[in-house]
N, CA, C and O atoms as a GROMACS GRO file, in nm:
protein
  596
    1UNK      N    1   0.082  -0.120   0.000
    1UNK     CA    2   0.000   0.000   0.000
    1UNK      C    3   0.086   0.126   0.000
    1UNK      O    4   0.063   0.220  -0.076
    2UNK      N    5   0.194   0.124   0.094
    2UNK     CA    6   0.290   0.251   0.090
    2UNK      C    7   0.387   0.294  -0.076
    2UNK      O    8   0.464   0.381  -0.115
    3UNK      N    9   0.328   0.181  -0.126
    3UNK     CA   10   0.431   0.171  -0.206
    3UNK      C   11   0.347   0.236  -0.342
    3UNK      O   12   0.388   0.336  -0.401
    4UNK      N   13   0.236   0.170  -0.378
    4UNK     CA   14   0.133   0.256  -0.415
    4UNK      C   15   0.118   0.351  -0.408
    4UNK      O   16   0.136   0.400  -0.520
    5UNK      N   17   0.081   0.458  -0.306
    5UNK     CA   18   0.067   0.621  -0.262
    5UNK      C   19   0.223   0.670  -0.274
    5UNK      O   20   0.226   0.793  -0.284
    6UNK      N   21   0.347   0.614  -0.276
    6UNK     CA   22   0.436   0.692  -0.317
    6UNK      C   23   0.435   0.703  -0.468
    6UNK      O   24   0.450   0.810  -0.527
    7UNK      N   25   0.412   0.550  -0.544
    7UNK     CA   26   0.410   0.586  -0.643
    7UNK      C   27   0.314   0.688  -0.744
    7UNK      O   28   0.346   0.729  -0.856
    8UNK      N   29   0.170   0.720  -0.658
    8UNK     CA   30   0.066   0.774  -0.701
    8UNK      C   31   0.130   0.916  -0.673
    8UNK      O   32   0.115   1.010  -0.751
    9UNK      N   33   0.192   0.925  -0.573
    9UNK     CA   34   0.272   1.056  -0.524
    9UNK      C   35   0.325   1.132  -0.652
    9UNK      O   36   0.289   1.222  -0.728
   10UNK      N   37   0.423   1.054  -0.632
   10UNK     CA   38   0.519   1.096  -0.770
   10UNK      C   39   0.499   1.077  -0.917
   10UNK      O   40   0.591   1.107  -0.993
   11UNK      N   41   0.386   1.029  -0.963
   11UNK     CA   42   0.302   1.069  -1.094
   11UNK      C   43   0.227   1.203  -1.101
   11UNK      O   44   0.214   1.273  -1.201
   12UNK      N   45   0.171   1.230  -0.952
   12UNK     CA   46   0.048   1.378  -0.915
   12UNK      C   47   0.220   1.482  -0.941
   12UNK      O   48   0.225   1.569  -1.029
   13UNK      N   49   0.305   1.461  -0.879
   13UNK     CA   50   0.406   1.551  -0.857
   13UNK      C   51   0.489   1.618  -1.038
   13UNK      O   52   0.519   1.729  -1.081
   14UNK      N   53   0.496   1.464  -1.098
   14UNK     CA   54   0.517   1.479  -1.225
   14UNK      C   55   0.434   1.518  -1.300
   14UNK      O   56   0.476   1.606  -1.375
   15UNK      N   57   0.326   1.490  -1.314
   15UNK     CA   58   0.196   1.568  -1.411
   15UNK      C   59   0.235   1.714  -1.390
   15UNK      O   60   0.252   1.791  -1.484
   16UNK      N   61   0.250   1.756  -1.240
   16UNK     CA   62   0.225   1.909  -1.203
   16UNK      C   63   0.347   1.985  -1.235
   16UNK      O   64   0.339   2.105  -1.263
   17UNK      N   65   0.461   1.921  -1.231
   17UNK     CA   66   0.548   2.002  -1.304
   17UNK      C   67   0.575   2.003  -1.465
   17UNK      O   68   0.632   2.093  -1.526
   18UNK      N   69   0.529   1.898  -1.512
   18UNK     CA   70   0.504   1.883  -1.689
   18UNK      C   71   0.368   2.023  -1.686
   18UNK      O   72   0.374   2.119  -1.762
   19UNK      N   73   0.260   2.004  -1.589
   19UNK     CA   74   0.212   2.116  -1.650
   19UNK      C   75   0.251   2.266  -1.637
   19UNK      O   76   0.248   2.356  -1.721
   20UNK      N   77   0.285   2.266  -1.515
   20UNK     CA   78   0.377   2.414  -1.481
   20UNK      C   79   0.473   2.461  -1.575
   20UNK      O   80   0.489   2.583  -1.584
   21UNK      N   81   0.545   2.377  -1.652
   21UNK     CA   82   0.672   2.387  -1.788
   21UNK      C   83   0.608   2.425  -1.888
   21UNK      O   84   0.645   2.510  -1.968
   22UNK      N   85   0.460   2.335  -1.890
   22UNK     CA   86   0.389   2.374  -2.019
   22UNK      C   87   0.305   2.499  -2.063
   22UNK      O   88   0.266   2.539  -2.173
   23UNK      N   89   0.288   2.560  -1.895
   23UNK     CA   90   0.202   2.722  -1.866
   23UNK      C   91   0.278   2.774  -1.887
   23UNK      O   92   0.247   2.873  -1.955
   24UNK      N   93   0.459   2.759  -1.850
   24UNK     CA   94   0.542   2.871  -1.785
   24UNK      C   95   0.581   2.862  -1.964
   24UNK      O   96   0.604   2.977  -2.001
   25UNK      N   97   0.595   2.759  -2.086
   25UNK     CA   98   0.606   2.757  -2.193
   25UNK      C   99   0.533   2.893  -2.253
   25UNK      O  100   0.590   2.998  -2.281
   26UNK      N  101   0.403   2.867  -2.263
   26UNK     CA  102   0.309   2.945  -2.320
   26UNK      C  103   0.300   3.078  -2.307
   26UNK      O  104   0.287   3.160  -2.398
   27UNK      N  105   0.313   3.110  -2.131
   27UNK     CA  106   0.330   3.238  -2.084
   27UNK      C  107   0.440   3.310  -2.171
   27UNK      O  108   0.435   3.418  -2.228
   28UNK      N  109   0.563   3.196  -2.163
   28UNK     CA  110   0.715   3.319  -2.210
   28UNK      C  111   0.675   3.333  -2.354
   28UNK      O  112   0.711   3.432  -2.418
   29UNK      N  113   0.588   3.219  -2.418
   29UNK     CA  114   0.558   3.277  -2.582
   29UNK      C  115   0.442   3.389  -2.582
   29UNK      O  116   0.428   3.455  -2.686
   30UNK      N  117   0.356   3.414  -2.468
   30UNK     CA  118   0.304   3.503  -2.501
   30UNK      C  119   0.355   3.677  -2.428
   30UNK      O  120   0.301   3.780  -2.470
   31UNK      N  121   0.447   3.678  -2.336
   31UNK     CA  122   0.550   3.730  -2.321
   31UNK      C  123   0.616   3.834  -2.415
   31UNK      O  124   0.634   3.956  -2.414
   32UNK      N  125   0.647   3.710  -2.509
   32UNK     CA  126   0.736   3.779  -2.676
   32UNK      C  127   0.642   3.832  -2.760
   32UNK      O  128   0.649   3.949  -2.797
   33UNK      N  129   0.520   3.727  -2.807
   33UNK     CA  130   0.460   3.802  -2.869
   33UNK      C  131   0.366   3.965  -2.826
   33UNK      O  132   0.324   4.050  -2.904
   34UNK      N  133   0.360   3.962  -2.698
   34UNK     CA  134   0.331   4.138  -2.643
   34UNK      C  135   0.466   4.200  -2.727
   34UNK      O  136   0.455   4.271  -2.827
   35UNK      N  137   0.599   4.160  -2.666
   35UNK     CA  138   0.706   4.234  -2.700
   35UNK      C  139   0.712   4.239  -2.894
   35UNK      O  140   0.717   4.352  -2.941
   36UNK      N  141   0.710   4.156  -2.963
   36UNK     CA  142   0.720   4.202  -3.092
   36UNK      C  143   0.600   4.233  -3.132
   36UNK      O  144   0.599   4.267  -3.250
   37UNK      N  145   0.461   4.237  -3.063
   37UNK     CA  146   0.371   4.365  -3.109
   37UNK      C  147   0.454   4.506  -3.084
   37UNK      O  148   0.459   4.589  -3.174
   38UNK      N  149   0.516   4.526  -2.961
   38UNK     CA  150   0.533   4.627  -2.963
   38UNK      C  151   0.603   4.682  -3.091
   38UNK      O  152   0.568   4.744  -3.192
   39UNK      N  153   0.705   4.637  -3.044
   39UNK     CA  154   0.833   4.628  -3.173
   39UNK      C  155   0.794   4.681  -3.341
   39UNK      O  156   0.850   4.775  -3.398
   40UNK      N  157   0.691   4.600  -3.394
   40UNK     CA  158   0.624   4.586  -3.503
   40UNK      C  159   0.547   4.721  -3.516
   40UNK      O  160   0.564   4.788  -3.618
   41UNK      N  161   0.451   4.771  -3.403
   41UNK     CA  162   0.372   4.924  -3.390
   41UNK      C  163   0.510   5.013  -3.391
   41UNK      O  164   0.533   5.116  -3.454
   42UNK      N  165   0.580   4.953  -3.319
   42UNK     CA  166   0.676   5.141  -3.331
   42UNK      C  167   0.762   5.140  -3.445
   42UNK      O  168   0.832   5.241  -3.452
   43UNK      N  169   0.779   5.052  -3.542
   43UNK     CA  170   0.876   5.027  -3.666
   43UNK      C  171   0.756   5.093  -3.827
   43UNK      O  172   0.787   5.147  -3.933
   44UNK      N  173   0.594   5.045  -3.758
   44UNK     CA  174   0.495   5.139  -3.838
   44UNK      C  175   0.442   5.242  -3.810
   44UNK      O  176   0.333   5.282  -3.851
   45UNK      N  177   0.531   5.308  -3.720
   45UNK     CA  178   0.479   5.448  -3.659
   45UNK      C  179   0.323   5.465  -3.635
   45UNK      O  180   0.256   5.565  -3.660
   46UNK      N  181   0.263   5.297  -3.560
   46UNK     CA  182   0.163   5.271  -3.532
   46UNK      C  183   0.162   5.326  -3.383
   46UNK      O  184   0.238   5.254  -3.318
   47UNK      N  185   0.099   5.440  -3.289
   47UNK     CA  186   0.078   5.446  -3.169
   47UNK      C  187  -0.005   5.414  -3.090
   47UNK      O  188  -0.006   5.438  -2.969
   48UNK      N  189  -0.085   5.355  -3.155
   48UNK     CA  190  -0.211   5.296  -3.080
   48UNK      C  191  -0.141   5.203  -3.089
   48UNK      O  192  -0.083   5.197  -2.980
   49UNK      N  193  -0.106   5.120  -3.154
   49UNK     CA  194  -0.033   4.961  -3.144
   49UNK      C  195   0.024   4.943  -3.045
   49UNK      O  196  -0.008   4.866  -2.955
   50UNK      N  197   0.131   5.025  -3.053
   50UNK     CA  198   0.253   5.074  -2.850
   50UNK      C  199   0.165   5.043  -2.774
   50UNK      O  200   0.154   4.932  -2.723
   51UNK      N  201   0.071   5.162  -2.754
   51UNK     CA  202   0.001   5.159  -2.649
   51UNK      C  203  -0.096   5.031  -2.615
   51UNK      O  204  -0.142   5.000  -2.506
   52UNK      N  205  -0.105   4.994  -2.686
   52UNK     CA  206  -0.261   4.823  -2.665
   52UNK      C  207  -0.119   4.792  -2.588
   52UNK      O  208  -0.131   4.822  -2.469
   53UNK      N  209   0.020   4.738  -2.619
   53UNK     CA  210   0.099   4.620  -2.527
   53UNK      C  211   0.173   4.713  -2.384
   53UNK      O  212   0.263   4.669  -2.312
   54UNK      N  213   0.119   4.821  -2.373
   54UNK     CA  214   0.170   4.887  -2.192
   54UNK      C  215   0.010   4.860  -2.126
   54UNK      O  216  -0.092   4.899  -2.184
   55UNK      N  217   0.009   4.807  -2.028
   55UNK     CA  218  -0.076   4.865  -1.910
   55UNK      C  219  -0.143   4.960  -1.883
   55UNK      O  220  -0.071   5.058  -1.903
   56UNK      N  221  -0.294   5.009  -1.828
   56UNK     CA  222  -0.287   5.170  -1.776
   56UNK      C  223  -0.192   5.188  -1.644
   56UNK      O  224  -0.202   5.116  -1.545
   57UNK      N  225  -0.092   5.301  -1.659
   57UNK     CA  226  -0.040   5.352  -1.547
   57UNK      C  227   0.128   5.310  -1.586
   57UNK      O  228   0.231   5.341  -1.525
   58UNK      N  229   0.113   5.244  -1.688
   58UNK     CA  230   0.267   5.177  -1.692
   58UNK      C  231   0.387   5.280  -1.710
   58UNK      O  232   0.370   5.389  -1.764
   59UNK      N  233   0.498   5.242  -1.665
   59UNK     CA  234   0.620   5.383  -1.695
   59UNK      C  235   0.725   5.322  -1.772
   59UNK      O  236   0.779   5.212  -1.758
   60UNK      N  237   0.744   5.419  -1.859
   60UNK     CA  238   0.832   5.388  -1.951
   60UNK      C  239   1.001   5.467  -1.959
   60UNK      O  240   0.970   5.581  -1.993
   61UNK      N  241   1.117   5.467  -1.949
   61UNK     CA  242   1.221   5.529  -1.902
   61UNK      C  243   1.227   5.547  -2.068
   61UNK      O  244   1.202   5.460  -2.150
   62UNK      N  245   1.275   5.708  -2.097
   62UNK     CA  246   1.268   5.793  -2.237
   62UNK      C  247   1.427   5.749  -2.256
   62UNK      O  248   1.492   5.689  -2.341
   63UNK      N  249   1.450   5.807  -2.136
   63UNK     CA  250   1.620   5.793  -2.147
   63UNK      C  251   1.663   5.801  -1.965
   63UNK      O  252   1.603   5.854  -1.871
   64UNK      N  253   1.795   5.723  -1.970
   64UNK     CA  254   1.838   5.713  -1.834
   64UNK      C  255   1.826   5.813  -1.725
   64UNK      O  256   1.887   5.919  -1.741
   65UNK      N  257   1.748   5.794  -1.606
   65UNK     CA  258   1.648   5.846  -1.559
   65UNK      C  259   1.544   5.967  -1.562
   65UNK      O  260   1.522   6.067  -1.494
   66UNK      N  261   1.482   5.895  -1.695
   66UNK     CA  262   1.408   5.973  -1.678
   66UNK      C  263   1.303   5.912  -1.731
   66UNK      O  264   1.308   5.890  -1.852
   67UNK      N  265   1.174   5.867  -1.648
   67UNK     CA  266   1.074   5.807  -1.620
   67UNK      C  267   0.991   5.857  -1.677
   67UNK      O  268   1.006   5.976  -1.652
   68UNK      N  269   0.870   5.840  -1.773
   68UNK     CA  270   0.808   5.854  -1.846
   68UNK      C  271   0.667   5.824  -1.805
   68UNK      O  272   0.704   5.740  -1.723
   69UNK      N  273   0.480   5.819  -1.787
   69UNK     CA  274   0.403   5.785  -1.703
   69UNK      C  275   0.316   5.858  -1.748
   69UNK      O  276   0.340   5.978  -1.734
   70UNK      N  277   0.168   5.817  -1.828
   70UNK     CA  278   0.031   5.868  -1.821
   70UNK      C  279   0.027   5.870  -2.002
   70UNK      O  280   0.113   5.919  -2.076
   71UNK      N  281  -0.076   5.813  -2.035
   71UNK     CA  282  -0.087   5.849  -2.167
   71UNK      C  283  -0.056   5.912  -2.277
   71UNK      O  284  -0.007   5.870  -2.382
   72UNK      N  285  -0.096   6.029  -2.239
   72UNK     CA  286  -0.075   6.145  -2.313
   72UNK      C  287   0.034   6.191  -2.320
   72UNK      O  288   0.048   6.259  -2.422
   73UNK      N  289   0.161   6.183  -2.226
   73UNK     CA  290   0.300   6.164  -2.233
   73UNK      C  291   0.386   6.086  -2.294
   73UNK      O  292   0.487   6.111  -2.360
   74UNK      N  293   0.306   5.935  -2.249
   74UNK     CA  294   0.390   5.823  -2.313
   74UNK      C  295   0.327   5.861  -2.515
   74UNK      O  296   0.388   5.844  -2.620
   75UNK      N  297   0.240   5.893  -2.499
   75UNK     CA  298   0.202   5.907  -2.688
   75UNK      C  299   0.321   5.984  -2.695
   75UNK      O  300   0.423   5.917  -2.714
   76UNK      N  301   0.341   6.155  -2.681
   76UNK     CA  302   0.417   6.210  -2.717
   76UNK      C  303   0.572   6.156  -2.694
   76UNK      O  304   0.658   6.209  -2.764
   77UNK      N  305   0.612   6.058  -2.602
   77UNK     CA  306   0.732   6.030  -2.625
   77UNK      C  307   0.733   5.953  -2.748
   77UNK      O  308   0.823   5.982  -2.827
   78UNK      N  309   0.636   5.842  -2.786
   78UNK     CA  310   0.678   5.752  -2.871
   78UNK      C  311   0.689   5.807  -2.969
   78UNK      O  312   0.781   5.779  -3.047
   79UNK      N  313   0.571   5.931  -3.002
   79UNK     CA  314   0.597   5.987  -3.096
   79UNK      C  315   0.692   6.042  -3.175
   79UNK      O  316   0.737   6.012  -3.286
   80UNK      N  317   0.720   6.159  -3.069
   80UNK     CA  318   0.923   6.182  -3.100
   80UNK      C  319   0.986   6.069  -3.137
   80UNK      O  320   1.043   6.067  -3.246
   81UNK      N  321   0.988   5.983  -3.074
   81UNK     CA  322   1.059   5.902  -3.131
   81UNK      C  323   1.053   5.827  -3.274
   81UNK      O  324   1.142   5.784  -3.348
   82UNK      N  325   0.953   5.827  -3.280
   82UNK     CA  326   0.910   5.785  -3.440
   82UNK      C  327   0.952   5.914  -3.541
   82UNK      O  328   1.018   5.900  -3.645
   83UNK      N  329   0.905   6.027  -3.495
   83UNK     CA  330   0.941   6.132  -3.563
   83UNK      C  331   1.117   6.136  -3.616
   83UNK      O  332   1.166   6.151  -3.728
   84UNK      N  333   1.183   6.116  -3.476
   84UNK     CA  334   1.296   6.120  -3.486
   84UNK      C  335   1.355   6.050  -3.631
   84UNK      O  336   1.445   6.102  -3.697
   85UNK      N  337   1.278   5.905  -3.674
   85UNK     CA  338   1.326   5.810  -3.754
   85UNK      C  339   1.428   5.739  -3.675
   85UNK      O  340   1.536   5.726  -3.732
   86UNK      N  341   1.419   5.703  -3.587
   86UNK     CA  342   1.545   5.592  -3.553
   86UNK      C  343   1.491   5.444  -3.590
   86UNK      O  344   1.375   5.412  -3.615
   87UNK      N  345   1.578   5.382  -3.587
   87UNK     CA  346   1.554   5.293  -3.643
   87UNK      C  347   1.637   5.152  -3.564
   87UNK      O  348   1.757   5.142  -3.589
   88UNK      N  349   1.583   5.061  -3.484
   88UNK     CA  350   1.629   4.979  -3.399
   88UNK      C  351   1.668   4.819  -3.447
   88UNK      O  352   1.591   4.768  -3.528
   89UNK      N  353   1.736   4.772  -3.419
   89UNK     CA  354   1.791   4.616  -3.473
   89UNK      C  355   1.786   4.577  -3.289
   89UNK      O  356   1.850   4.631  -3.198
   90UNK      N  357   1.676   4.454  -3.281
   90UNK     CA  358   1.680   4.386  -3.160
   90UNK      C  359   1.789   4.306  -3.215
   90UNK      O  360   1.844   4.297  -3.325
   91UNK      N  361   1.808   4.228  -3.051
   91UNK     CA  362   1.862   4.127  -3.049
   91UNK      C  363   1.803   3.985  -2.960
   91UNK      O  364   1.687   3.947  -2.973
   92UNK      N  365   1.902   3.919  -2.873
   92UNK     CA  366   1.809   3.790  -2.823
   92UNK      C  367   1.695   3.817  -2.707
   92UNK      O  368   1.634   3.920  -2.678
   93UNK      N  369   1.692   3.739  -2.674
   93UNK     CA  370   1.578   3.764  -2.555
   93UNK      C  371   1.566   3.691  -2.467
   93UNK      O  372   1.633   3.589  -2.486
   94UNK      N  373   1.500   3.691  -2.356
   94UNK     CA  374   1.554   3.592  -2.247
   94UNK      C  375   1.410   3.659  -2.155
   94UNK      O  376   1.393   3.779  -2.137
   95UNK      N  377   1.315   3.545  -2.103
   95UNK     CA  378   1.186   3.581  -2.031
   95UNK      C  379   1.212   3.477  -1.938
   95UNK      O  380   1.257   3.363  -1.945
   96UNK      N  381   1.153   3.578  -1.820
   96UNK     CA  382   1.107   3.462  -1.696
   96UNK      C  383   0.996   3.500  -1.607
   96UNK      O  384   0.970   3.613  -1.565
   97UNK      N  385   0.930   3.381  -1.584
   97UNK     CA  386   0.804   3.400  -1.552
   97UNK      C  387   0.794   3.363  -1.381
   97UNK      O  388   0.860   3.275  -1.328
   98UNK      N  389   0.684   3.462  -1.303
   98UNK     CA  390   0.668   3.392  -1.194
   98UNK      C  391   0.518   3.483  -1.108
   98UNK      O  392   0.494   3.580  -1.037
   99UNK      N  393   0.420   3.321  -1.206
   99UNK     CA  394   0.271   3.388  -1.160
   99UNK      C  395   0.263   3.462  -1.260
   99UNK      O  396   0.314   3.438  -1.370
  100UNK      N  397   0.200   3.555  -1.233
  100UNK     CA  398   0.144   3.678  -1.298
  100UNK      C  399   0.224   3.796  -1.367
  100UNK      O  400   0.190   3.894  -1.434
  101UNK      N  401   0.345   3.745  -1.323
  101UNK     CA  402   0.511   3.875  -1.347
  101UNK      C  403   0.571   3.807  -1.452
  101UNK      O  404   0.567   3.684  -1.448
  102UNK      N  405   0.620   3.855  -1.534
  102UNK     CA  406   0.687   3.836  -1.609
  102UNK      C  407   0.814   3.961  -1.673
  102UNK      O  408   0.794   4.078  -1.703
  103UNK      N  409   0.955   3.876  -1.677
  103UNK     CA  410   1.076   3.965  -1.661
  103UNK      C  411   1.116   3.934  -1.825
  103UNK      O  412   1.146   3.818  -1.855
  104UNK      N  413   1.116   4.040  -1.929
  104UNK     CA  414   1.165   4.047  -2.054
  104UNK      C  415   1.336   4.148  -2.049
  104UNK      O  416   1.374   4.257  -2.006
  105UNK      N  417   1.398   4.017  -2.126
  105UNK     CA  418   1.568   4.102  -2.123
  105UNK      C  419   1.544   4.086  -2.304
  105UNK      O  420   1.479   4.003  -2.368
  106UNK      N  421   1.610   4.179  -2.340
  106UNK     CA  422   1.619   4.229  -2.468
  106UNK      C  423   1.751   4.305  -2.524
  106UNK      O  424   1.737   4.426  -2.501
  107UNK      N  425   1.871   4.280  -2.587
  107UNK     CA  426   1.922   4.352  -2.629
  107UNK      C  427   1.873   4.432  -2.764
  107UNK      O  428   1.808   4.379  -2.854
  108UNK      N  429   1.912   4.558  -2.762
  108UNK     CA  430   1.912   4.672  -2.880
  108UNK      C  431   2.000   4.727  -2.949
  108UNK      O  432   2.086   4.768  -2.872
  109UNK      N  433   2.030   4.754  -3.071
  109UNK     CA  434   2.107   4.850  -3.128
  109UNK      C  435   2.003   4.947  -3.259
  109UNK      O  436   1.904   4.919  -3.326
  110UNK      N  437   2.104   5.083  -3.243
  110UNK     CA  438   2.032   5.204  -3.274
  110UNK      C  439   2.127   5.276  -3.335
  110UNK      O  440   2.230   5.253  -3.273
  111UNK      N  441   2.151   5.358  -3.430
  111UNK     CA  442   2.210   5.443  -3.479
  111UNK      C  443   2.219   5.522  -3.380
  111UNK      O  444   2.115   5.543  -3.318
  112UNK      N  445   2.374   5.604  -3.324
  112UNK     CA  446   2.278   5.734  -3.234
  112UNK      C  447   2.428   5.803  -3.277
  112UNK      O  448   2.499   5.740  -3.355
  113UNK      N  449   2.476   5.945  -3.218
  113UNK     CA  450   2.538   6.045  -3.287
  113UNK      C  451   2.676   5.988  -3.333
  113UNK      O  452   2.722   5.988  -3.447
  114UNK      N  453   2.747   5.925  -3.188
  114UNK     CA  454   2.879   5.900  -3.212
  114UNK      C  455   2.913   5.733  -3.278
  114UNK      O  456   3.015   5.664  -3.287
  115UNK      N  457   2.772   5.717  -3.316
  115UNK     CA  458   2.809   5.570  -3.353
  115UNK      C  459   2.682   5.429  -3.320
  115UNK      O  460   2.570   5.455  -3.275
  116UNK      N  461   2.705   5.359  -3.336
  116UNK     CA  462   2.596   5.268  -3.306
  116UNK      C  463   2.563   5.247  -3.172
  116UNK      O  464   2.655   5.189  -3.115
  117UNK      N  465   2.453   5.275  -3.087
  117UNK     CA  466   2.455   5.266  -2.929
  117UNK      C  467   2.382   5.145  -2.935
  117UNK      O  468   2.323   5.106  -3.036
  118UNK      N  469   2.389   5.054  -2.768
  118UNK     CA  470   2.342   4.927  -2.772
  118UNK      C  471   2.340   4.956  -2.674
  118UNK      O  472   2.414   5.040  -2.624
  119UNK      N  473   2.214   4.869  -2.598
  119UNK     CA  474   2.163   4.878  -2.466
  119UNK      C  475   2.091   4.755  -2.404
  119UNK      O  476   2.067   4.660  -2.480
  120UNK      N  477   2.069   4.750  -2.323
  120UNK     CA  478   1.965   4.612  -2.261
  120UNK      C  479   1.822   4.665  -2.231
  120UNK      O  480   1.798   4.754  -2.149
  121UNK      N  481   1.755   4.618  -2.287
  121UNK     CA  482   1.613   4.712  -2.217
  121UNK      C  483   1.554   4.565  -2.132
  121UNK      O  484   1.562   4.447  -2.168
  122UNK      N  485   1.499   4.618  -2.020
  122UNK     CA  486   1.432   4.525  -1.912
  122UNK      C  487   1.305   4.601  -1.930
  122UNK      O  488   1.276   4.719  -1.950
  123UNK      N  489   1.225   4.459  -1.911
  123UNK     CA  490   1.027   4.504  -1.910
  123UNK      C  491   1.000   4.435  -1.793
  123UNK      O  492   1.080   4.362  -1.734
  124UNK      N  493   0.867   4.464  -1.756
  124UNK     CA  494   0.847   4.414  -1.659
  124UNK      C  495   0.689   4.369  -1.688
  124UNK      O  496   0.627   4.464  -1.735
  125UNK      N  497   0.625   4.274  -1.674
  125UNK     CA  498   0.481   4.279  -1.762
  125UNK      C  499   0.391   4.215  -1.657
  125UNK      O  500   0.429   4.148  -1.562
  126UNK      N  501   0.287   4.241  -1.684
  126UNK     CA  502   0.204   4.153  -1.580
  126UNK      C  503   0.089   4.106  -1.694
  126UNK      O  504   0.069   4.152  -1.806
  127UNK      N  505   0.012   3.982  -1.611
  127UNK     CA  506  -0.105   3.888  -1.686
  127UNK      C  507  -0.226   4.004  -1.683
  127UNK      O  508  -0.234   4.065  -1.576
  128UNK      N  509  -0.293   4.029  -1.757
  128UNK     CA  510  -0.380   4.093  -1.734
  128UNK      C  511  -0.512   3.995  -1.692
  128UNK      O  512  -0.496   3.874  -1.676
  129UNK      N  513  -0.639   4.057  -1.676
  129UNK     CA  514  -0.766   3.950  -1.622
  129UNK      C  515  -0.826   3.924  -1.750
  129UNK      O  516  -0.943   3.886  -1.742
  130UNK      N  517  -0.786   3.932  -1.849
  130UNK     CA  518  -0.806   3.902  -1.944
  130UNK      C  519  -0.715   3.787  -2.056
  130UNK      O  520  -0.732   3.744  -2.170
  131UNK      N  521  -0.608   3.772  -1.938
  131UNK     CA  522  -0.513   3.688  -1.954
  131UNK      C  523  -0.371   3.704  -2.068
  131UNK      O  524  -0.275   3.629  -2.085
  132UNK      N  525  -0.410   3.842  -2.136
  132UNK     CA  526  -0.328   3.913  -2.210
  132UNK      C  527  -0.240   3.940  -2.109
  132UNK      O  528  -0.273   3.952  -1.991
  133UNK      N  529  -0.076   3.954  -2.174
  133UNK     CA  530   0.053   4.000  -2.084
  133UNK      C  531   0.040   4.176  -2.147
  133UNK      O  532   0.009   4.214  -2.259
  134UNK      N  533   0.067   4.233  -2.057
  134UNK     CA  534   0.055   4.377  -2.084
  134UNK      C  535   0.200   4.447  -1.995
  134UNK      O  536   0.202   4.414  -1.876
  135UNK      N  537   0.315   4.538  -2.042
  135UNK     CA  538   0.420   4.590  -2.007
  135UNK      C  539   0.416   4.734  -1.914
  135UNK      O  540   0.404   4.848  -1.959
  136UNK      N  541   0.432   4.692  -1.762
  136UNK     CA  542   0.389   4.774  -1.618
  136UNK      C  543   0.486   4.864  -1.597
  136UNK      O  544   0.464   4.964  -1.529
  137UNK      N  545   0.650   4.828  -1.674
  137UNK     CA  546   0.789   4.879  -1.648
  137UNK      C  547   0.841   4.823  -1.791
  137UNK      O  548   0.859   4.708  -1.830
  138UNK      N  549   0.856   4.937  -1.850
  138UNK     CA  550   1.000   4.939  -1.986
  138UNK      C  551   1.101   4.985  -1.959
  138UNK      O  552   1.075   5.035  -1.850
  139UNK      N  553   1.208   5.008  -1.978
  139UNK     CA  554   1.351   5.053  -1.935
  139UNK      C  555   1.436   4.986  -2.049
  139UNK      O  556   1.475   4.869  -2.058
  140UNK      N  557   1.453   5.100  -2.141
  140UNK     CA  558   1.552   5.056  -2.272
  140UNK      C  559   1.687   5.047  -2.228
  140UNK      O  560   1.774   4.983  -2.288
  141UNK      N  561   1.702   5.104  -2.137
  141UNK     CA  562   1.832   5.133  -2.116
  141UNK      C  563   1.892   5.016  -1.972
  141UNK      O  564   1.991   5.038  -1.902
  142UNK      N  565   1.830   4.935  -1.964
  142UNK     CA  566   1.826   4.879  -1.816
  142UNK      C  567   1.989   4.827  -1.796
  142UNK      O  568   2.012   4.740  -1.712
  143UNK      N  569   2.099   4.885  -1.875
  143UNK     CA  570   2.242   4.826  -1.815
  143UNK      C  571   2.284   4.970  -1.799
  143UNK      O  572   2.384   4.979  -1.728
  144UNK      N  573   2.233   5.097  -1.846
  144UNK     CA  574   2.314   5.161  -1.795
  144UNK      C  575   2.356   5.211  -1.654
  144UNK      O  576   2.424   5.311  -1.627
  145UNK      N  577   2.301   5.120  -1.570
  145UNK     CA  578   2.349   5.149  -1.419
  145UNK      C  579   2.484   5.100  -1.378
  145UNK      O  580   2.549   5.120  -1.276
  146UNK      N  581   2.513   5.013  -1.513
  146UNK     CA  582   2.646   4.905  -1.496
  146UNK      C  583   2.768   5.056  -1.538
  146UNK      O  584   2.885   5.054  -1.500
  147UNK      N  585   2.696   5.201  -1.639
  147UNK     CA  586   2.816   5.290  -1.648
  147UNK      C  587   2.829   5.339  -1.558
  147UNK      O  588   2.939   5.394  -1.548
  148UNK      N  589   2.738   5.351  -1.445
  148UNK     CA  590   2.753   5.457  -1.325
  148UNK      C  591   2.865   5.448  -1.207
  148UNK      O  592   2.855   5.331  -1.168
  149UNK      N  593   2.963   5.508  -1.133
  149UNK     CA  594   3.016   5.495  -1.061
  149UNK      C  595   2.958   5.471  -0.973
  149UNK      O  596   3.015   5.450  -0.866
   0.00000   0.00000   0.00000
């Protein structure tokens, strides 16, 4: 009998982490796909697009510290920025999930004055109740704390 309930044990234990791999799967693909909606809206100087993959209330860093927050702000930043014409080449990506949070690493490169700039941008996203991942914290710049003394 003991031998039974361990083994029943450790089938309940294995199902639950095959399914946890298989949520935490799905989550990080839906994760990316928020992130290359974004990607895709700001490359068609789409701003409603941006905006469907942030959160209400979400903050977005313009440039190293300086925090970005409320609609009508975050439009006009993206805007500039589209205006600007820059033009971005991602790179890999790397998501991790836990619950409802989800952590997006992203490298970037950008044309910028003195030459090609590259950066790490960190997101920070949460599940919405609608089960859509939506971005609570952007930060393009999330290594430059590594230049700071």
């Amino acid at each position: 009998m003991r031998v039974r309930i361990a083994v029943a044990a450790a089938m309940l234990a294995a199902t639950s982490a095959t399914q946890s791999h298989a949520e935490d799967t799905v989550d990080k693909a839906a994760i990316l796909e928020t992130v290359k909606a974004m990607t895709t809206a700001f490359a068609a100087g789409d701003i409603d697009g941006i905006m469907a993959t942030y959160a209400p209330g979400a903050i977005v860093v313009a440039e190293p510290g300086r925090p970005v927050e409320g609609d009508a702000d975050l439009r006009a930043m993206f805007a500039g920025f589209i205006a600007s014409g820059v033009n971005f080449t991602y790179g890999a990506h790397e998501v991790v999930v836990a619950g409802d949070t989800g952590l997006h690493l992203m490298s970037w490169t950008a044309p910028g004055p003195d030459g090609p700039m590259t950066a790490l941008s960190v997101a920070v996203l949460h599940r919405q109740a609608d089960g859509r991942w939506k971005m609570v914290i952007d930060h393009p710049f999330g290594d430059g704390v590594m230049q700071r003394e």
